[in-house]
N, C-alpha and C positions, 0 to 999 in steps of 0.2 A: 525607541526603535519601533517605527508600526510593522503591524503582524505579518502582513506578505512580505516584509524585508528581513524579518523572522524567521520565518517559513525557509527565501531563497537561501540565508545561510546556513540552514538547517541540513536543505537539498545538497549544498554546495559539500557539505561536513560529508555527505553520505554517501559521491559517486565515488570516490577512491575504493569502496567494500564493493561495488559492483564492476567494476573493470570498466572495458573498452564495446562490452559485446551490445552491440545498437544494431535496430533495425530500422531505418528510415527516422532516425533521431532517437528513435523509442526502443529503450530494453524490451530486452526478448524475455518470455519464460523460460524457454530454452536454456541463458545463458544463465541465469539467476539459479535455476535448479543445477545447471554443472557445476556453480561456484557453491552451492549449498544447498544439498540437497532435502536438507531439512527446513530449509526455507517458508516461511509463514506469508504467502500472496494470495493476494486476489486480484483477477483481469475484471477489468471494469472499462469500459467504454477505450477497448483495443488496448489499454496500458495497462503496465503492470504495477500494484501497489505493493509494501511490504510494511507491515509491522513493524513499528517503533518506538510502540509504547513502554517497554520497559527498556529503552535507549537510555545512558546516563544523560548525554546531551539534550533528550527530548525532556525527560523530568520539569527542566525549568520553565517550558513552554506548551505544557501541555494543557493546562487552564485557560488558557487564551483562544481555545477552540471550542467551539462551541457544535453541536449537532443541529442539523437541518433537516430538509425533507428528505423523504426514506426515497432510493432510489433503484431501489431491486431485492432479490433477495438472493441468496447463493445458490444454482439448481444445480450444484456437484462437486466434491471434493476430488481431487487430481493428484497425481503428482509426475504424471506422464504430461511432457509438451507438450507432443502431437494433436492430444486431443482437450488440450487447457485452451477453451473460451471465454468471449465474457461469462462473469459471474459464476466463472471458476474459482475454488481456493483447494489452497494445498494442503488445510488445516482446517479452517473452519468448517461447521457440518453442513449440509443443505439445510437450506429455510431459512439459515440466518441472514436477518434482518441488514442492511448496506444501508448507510443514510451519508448525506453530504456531510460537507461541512461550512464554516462562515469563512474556509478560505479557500478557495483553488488547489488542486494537487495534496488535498486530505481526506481520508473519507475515516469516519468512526463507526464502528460496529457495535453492538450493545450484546453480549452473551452470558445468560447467567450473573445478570445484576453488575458485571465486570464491563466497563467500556474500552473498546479498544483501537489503536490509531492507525490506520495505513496510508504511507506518503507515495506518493508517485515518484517513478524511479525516471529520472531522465537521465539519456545518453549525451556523452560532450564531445 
């Protein structure tokens, strides 16, 4: 199975935990923080990513990602919608480092020698 057919079943496994709540195709922060408000996100270029590195389902697939070029860094930790922009996170500290990855709709984070995975959240 190549890796973006990987990934989409990955996505597909993952919208049921996030409901219905879309905003122009694209989950809201908003609705991610009402469903969990302990929710581990970062907005990154208008969408919302979430943590899933330690996903039982992610485990198997998590080698197949590779890191890319660095594409921001975090200027603020949130957990209020209102004012979650890009390069907000709900967890991560400021300064940490955003890089892409080798597949669309993944970004990995490096903190404390720990890498970590956030998938984009699409609405259906």
């Amino acid at each position: 199975m190549r890796s973006s057919t990987r990934l989409l079943v990955i996505l597909i496994m993952f919208l049921p935990i996030i409901g219905c709540g879309v905003s122009d195709g694209k989950v809201t922060v908003r609705d991610v923080l009402k469903t969990n408000s302990e929710a581990d996100i970062i907005k990154y270029n208008n969408s919302v990513y979430s943590n899933v590195t330690n996903s039982e389902w992610f485990q198997n697939h998590k080698n197949l990602y590779k890191k890319g070029e660095e594409v921001g860094e975090v200027r603020k930790q949130s957990t209020n919608s209102f004012t979650f922009s890009n390069f907000t996170a709900s967890k991560l500290p400021k300064g940490t480092k955003i890089y892409s990855a080798n597949e669309s709709g993944l970004l990995i984070v490096e903190i404390e020698k720990e890498i970590l995975y956030y998938i984009e959240l699409i609405g259906g």
